[in-house]
C-alpha positions as CSV (number, residue, x, y, z in Angstrom):
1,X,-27.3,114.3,-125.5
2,X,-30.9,112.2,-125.8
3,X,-28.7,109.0,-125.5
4,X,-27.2,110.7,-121.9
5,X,-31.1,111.8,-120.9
6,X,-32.2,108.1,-121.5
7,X,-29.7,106.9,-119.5
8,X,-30.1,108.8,-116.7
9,X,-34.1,108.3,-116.9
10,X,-33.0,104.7,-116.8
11,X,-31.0,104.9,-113.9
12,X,-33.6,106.9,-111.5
13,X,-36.2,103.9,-113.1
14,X,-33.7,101.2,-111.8
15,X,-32.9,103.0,-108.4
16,X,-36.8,103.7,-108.0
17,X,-37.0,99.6,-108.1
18,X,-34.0,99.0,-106.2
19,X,-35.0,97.0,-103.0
20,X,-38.8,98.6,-103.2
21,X,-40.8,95.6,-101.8
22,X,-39.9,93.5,-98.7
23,X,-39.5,89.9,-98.2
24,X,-39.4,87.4,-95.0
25,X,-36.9,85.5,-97.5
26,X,-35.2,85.6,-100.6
27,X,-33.6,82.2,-102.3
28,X,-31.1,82.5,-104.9
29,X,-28.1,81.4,-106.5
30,X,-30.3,78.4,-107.4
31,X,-31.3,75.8,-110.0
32,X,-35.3,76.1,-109.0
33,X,-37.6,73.5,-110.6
34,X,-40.9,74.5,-110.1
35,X,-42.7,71.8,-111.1
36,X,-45.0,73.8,-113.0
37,X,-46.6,72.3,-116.0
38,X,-43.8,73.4,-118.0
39,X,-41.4,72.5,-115.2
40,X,-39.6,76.4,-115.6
41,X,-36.5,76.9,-114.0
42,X,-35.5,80.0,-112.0
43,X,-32.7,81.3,-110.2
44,X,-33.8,83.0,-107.4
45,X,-37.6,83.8,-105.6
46,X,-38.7,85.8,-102.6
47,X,-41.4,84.5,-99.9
48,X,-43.7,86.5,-97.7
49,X,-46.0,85.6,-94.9
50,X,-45.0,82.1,-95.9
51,X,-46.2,82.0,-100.2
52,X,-44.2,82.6,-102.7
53,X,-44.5,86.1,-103.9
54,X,-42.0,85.9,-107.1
55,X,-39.7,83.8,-108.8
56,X,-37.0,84.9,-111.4
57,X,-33.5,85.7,-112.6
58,X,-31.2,86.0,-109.8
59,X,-30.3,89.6,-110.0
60,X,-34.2,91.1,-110.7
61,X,-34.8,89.1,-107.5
62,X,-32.0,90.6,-105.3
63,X,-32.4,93.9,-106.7
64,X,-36.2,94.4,-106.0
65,X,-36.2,92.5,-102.9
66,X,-35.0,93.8,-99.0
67,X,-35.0,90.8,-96.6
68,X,-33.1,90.2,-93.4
69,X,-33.1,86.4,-94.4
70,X,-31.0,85.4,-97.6
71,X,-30.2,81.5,-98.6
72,X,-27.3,81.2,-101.0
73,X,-27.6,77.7,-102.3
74,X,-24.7,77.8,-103.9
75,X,-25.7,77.0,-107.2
76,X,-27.5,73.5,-105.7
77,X,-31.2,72.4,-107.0
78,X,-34.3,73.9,-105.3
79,X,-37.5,71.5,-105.3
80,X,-40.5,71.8,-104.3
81,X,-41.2,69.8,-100.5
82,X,-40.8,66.1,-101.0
83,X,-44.8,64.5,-100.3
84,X,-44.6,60.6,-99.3
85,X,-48.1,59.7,-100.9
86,X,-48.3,56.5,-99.0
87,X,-46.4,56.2,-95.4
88,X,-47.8,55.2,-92.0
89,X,-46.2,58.7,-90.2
90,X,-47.3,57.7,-86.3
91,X,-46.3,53.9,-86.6
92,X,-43.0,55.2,-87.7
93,X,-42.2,57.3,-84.6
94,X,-43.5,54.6,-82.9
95,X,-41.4,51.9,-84.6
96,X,-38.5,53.9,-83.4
97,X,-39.4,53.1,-79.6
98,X,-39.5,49.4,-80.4
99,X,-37.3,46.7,-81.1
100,X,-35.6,47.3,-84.5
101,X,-36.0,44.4,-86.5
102,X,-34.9,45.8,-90.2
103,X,-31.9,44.2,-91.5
104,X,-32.1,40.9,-89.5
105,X,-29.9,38.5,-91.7
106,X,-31.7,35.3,-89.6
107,X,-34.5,34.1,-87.0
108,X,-31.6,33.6,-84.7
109,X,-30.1,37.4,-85.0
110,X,-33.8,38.5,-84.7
111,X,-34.1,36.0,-81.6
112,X,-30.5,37.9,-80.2
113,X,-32.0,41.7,-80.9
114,X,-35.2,40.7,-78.6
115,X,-33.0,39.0,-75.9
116,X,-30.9,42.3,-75.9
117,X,-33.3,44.7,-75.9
118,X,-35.6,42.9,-73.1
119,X,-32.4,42.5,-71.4
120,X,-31.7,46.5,-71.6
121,X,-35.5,47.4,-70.9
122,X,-36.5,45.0,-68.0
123,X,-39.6,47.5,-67.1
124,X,-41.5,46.7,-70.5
125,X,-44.1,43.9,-70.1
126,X,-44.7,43.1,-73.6
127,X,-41.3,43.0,-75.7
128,X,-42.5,44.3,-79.5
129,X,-40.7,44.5,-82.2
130,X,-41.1,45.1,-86.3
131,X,-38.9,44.6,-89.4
132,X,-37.8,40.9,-89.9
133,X,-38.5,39.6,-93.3
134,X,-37.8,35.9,-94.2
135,X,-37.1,36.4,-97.7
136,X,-33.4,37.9,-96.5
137,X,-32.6,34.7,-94.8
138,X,-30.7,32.3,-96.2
139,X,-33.2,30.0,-94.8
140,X,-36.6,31.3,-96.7
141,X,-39.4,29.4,-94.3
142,X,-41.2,31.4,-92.3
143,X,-40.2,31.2,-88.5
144,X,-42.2,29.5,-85.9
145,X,-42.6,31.0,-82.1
146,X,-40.7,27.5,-80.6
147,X,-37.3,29.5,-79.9
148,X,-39.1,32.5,-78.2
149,X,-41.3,30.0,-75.8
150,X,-38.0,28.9,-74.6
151,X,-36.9,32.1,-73.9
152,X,-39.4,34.0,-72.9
153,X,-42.0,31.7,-70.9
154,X,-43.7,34.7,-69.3
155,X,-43.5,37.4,-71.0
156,X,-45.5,38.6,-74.1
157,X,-43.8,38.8,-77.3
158,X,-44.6,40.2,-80.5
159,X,-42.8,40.3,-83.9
160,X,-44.2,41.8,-86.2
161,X,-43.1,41.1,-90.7
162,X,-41.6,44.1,-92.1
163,X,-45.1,45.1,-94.0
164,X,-47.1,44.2,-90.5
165,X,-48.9,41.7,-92.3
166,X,-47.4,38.9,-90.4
167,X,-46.6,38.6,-87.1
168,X,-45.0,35.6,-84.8
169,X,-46.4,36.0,-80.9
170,X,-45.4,33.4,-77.7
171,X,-47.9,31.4,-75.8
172,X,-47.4,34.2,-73.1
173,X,-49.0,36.5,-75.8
174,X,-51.6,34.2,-77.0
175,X,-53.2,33.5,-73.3
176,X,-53.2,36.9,-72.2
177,X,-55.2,38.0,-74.8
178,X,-57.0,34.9,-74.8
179,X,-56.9,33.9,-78.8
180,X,-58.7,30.2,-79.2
181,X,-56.6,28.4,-80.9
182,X,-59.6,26.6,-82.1
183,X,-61.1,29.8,-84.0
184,X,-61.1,30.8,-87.5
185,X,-59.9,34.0,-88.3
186,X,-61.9,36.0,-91.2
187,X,-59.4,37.1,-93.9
188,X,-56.6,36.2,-91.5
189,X,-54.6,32.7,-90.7
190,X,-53.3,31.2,-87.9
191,X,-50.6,28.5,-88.7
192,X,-50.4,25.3,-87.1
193,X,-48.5,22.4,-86.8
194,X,-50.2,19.3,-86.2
195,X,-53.3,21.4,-84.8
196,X,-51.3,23.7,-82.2
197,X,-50.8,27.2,-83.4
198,X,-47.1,28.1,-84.3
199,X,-47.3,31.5,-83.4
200,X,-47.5,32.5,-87.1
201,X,-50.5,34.6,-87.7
202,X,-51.4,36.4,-91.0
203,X,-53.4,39.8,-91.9
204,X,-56.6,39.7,-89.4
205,X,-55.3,36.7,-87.5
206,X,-52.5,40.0,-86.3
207,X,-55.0,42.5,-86.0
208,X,-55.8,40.6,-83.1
209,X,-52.9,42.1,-81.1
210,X,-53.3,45.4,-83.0
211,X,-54.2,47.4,-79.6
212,X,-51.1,46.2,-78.2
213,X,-48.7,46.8,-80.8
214,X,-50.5,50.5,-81.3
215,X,-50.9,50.8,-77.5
216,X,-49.0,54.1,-76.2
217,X,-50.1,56.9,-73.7
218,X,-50.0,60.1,-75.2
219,X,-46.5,61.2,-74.1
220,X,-44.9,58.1,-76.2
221,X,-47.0,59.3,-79.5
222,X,-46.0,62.8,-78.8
223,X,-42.4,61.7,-78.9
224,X,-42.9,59.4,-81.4
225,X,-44.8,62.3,-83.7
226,X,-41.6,64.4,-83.2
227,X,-39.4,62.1,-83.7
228,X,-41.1,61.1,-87.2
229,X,-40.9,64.9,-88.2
230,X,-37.0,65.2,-87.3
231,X,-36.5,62.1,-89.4
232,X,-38.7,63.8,-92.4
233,X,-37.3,67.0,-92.3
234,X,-34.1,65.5,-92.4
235,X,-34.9,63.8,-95.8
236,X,-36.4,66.9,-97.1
237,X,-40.5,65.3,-96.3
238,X,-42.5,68.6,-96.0
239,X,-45.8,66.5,-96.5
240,X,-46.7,63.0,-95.2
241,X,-49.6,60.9,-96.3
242,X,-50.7,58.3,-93.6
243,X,-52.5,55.7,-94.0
244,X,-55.2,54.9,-91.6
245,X,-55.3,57.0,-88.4
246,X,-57.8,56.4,-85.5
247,X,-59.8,59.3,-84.1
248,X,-57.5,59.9,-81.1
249,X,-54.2,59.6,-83.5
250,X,-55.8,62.2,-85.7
251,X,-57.4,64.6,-82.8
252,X,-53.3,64.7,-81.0
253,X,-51.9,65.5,-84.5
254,X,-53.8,68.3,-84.5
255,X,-53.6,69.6,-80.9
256,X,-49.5,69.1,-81.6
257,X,-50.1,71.3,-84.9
258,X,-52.0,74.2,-83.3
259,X,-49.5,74.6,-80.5
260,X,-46.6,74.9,-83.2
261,X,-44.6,71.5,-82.5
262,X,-45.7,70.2,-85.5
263,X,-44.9,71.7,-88.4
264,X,-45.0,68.9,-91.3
265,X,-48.1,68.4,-93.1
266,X,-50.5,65.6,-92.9
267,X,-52.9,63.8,-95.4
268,X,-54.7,62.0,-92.9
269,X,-56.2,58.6,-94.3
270,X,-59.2,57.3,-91.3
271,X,-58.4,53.7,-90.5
272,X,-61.8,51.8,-91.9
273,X,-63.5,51.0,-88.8
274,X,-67.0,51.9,-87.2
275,X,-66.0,54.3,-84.8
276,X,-64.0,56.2,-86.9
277,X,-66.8,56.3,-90.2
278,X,-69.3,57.2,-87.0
279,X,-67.2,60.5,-85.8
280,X,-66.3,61.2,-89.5
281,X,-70.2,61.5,-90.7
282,X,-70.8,64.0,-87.7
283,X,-68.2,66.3,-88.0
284,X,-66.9,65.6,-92.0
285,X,-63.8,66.2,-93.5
286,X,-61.0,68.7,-92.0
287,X,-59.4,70.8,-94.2
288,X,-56.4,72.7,-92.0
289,X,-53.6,74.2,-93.5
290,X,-51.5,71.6,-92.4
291,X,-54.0,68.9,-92.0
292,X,-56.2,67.6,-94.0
293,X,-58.7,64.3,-93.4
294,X,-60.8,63.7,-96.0
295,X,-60.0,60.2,-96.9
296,X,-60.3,56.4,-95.6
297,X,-57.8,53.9,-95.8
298,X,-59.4,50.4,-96.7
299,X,-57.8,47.0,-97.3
300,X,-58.4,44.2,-99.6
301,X,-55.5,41.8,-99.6
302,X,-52.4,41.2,-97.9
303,X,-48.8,41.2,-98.5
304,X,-47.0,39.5,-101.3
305,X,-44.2,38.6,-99.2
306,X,-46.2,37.0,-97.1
307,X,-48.3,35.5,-99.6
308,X,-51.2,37.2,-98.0
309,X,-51.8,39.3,-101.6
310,X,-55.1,37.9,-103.2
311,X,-54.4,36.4,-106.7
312,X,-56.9,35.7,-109.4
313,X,-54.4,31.9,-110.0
314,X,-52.6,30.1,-107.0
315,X,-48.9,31.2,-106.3
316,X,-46.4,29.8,-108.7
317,X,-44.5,28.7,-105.2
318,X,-47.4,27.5,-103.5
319,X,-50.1,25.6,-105.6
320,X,-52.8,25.4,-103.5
321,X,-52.7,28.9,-102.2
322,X,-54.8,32.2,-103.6
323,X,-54.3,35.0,-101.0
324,X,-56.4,36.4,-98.4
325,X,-59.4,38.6,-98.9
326,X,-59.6,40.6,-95.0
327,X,-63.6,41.6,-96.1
328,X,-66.6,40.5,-97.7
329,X,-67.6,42.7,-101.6
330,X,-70.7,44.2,-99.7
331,X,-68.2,45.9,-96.8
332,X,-66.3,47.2,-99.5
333,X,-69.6,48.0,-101.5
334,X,-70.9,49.7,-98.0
335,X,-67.4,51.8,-97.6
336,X,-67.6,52.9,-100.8
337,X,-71.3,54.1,-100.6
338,X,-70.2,56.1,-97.3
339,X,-67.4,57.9,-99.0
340,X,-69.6,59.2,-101.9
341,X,-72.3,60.0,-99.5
342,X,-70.4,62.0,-97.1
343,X,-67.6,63.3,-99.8
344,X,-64.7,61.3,-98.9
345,X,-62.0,59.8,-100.8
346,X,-61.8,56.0,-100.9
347,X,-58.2,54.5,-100.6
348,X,-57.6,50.7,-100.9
349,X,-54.9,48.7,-100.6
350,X,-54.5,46.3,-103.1
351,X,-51.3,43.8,-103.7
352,X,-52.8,41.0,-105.8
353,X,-54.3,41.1,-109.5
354,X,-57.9,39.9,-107.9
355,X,-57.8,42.5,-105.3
356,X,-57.0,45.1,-107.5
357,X,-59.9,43.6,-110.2
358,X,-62.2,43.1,-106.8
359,X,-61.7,47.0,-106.2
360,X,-62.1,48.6,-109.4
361,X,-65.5,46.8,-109.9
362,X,-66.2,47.9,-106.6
363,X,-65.3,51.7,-107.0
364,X,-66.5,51.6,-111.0
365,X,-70.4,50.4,-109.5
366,X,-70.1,53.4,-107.4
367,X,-68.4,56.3,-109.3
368,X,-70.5,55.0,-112.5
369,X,-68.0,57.0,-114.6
370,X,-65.0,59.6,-115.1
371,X,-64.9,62.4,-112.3
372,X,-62.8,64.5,-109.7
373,X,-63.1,62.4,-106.7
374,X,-59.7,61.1,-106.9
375,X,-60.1,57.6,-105.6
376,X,-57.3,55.7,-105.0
377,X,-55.7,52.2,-105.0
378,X,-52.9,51.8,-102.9
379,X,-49.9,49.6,-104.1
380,X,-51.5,48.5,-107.3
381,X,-48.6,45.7,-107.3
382,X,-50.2,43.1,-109.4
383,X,-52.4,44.1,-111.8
384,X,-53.9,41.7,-114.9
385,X,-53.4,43.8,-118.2
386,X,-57.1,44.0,-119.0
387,X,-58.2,45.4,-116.0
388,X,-55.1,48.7,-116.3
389,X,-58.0,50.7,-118.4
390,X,-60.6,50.8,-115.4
391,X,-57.8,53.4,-113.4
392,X,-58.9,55.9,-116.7
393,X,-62.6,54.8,-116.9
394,X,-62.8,55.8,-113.2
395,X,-60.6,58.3,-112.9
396,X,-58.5,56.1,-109.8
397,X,-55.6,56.9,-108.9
398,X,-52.4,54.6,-108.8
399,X,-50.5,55.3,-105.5
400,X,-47.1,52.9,-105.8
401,X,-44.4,53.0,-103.9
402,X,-41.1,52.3,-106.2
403,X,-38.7,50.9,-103.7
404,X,-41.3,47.9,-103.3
405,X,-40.1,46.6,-106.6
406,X,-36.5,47.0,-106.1
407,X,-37.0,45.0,-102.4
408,X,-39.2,42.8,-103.8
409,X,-37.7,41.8,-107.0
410,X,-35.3,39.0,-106.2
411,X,-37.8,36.4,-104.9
412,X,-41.1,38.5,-106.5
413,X,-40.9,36.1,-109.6
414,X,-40.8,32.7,-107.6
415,X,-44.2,34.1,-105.9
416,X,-45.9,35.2,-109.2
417,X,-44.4,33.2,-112.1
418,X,-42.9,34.2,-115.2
419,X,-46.3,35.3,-117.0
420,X,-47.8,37.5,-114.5
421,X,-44.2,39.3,-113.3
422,X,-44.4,41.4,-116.3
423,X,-47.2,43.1,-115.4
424,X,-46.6,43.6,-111.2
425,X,-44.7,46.9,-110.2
426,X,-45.7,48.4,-113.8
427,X,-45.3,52.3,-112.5
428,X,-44.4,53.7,-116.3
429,X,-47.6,51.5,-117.6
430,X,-50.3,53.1,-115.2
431,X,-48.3,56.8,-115.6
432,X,-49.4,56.1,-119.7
433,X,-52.7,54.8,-118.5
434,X,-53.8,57.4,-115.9
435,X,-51.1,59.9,-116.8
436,X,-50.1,60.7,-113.1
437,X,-48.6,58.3,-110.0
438,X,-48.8,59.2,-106.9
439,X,-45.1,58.1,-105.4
440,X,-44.6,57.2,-101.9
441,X,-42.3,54.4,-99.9
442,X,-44.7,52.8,-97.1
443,X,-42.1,53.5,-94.3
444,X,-41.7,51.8,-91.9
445,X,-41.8,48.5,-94.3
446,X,-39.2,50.6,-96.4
447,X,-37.0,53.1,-95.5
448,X,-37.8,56.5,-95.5
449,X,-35.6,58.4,-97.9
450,X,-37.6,60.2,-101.0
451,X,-34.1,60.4,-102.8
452,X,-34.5,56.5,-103.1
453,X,-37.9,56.5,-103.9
454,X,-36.5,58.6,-107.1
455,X,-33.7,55.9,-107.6
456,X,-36.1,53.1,-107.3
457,X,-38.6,54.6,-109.8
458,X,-35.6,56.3,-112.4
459,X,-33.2,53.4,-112.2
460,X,-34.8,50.4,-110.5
461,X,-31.8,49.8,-108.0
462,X,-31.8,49.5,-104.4
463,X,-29.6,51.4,-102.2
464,X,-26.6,49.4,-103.2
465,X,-26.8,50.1,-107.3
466,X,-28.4,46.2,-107.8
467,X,-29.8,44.5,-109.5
468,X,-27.5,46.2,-112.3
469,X,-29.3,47.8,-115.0
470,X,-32.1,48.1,-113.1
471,X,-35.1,45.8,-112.2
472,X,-37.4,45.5,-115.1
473,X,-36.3,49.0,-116.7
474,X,-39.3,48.7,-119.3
475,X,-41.6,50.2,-116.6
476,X,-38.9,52.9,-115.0
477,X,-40.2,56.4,-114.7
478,X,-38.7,59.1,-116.4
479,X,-36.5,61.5,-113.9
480,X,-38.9,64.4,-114.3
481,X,-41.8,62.1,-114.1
482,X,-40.6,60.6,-110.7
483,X,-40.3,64.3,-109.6
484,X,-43.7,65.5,-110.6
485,X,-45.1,61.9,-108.5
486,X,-42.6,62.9,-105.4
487,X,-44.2,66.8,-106.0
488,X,-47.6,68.2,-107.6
489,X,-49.0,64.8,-108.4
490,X,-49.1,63.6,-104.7
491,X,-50.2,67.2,-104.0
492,X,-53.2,66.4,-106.8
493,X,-53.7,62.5,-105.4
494,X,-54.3,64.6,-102.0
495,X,-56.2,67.8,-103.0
496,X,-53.4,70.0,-101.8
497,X,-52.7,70.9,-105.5
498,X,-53.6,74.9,-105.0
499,X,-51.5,75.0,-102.3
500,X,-47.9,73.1,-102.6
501,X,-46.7,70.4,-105.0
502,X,-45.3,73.6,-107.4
503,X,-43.3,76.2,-106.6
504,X,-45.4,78.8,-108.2
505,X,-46.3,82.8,-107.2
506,X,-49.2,82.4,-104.2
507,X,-48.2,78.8,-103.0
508,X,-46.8,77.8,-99.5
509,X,-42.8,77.9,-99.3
510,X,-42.5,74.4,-99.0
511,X,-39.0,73.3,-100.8
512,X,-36.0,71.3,-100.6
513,X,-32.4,71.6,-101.5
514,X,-30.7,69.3,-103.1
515,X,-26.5,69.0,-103.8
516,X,-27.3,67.9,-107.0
517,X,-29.8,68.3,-109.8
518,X,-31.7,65.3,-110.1
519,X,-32.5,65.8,-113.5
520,X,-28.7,65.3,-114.9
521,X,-27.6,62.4,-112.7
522,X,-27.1,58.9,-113.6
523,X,-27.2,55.9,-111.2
524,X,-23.8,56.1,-109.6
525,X,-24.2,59.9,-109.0
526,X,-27.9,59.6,-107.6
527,X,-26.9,56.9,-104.8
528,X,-24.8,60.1,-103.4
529,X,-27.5,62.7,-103.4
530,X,-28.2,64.5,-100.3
531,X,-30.7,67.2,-99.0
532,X,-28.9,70.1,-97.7
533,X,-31.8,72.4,-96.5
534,X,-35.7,72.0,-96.3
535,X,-38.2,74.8,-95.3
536,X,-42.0,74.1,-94.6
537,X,-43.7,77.8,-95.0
538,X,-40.6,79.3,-95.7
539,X,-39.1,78.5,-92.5
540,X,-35.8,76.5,-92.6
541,X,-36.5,73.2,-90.4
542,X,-33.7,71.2,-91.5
């Protein structure tokens, strides 16, 4: 009889509970990873008002929970939103308006892409284009502007390298925006051949043209914008962190945010330039809850694939060559200084082993020390063994981009030589040294899927399983580890940590759905991975 009486007390408990709190959403039938510090898995959580309000077994969360809106995911993984720690967001969308020049296999197939395209678009003035990249020709020089001279005698051209750090421009370009072939370029290059220019310019030689490539009225960045997010969402991107925005860039972001077309987040890096540091120190950071600018993006060096990338000893494949510094020590010294003063974080890009050395001193003069400000150096490619430590001393921040070193690993050896290779695209040694990296891929100078920014850092392949065995495997990532720098480490690299990067009781909904758990696949299994579902404030946008 007391056994009967406590079951039937247990039943009105359980029917008291039944369905007794409400919920805009409820998850289940899931393999959730938080990404908590202990990584806990759950089945099954509920979302109100766009946070997280529980997580648990699958059946506690069913039975206490009424919402309209259920997602079975049919047993798939749950993650929290991919971040890209490092992309340029804007110059994506508007990459996709341009001529496509990824993939080219020659100078002549690029030369056929900008015939067709001026061809199909006869209203354009200037025909501009990004993506080619002379290591994937057979033919490795880089190309010369001869060819497009021929064929385009009036009209301006523009080609910008895949990383933007290189660019080849006609004589029509040149005299309309009047560049002296005479002139000297500060932490830039313009090639010549028997004293006339080639049309080959490097780093600040392009920036030249940089108004032109960037030039668009606000309907094309509006379409670009959206365009970016469908192509994020799609990839399961609830968070994007570009690097360097202008004023303008930054202001339409969040006009486009407030009127609910834009719905991704933004870490909003302020391009290094007067104008910009001028507005910044009036107004100060903006902290949004879907933007946030509180950061400025600085560079040091160039590209290694261009040889732009500022090394401490010439390049193994050209003798006589360093690198190219684009500013003085005192401009970086002055940046610096700002950032501290007017509570900024500092974010340089640095390829070479001297830029990276140049940096650190720089940012170690100014922090003095250990402390939360979360610096950053972007790339951190090439980086001399003895100067690892100083990311710890300062407390700096590594932000890498994995799919760098499976692109760049077939010719990166020829540029650096056998000694210095083992220490360039070291992601596992500054995760021991700083204990987080921030993981991101740089699109548009690689693509812009997050699942191979796990494949690159896990496995070291590309897209097509090579090189096999991986690229260097002594510095992959762990699978877990790549997660946490895809998740809450890009969320801590940003200051978004309290918010999303975890998928934890009182954050933001921001997840992804995976077919697949990316914690039990190996190499051939990963390659097919695919997002299924991915919800920004627990609203499903792709």
């Amino acid at each position: 009889m007391r056994l009967f009486h406590s079951y039937a007390l247990l039943a009105v408990f359980l029917a008291s509970c039944y369905h007794s709190q409400e919920a805009d959403l409820v998850i289940h039938n899931a393999i959730i990873h938080s990404m908590d510090e202990q990584n806990t898995t759950y089945q099954a959580m509920a979302i109100r008002d766009g946070r997280i309000v529980e997580l648990g077994p699958e059946r506690q969360i069913l039975n206490r929970y009424a919402s309209e809106r259920r997602y079975d995911a049919g047993g798939q993984a749950v993650f929290p939103g991919f971040i890209d720690g490092h992309c340029h967001f804007l110059g994506y969308g508007l990459n996709q308006l341009k001529i496509d020049l990824q993939g080219t296999r020659s100078w002549e197939e690029v030369l056929e892409r900008v015939v067709a395209f001026g061809a199909a678009h006869p209203q354009k003035n200037w025909l501009i284009g990004r993506g080619w990249d002379q290591n994937d020709w057979s033919m490795k020089d880089f190309p010369d502007n001869d060819r497009l001279n021929d064929l385009f005698p009036d009209r301006p051209v523009l080609l910008q390298r895949v990383d933007g750090h290189a660019a080849v421009v006609n004589h029509a370009a040149m005299e309309i925006v009047g560049l002296d072939p005479e002139a000297s370029v500060e932490g830039g290059l313009m090639v010549k051949r028997e004293g006339v220019p080639t049309g080959l310019l490097m780093d600040n030689a392009v920036t030249v043209f940089r108004s032109i490539f960037d030039q668009a009225d606000e309907a094309t960045k509006r379409e670009a914008l959206l365009e970016a997010q469908r192509n994020c969402f799609a990839v399961g991107l609830t968070m994007v962190c570009d690097a360097g925005l202008d004023v303008g860039s930054i202001e339409l972001i969040q006009a486009m945010q407030k009127e609910g077309l834009l719905k991704i987040r933004v870490y909003a890096m302020v391009t290094d330039s007067p104008e910009n540091l001028a507005h910044f120190a009036k107004i100060g950071p903006i902290e949004e809850e879907r933007l946030s600018v509180r950061s400025v993006k600085v560079y040091a060096d160039g590209a290694l694939g261009s040889r732009g990338a500022l090394l401490k000893a010439p390049y193994s494949d050209q003798k006589d060559h360093h690198g190219l510094q684009l500013a003085s020590r005192e401009h970086f010294l002055e940046v610096a200084q700002w950032c501290k003063g007017n509570g900024f974080q500092m974010n340089t890009h640095c390829i070479g082993d001297s830029a990276n050395a140049l940096l650190l001193g720089v940012y170690g003069e100014v922090l003095g020390g250990q402390n939360d400000l979360r610096w950053r150096i972007e790339h951190a490619q090439v980086l001399s063994p003895a100067d690892r430590p100083l990311f710890a001393q300062y407390s700096v921040v590594p932000s890498v981009q994995p799919t760098h070193a499976t692109s760049d690993g077939p010719w990166a050896e020829e540029r650096l030589g056998p000694d210095r290779i083992g220490s360039a695209y070291a992601y596992e040694d500054l995760r021991k040294t700083m204990g987080i990296v921030a993981l991101g891929t740089d699109f548009p100078v690689e693509g812009i899927d997050p699942l191979q920014t796990f494949r690159s850092a896990v496995f070291r392949t590309d897209g097509q399983g090579l090189p096999e065995g991986g690229y260097r495997p002594e510095n992959a990532l762990s699978a877990l580890d790549a997660l946490r720098g895809m998740t809450i480490w890009n969320a801590i690299a940003s200051f978004y940590e309290k918010e999303v990067g975890s998928l934890e009781v009182g954050k933001r909904a921001d997840l992804v759905v995976v077919d697949r758990d990316l914690l039990k696949v190996v190499p051939e299994t990963a390659r097919s991975a695919k997002v299924k579902a991915t919800f920004v404030n627990g609203e499903q946008v792709y």
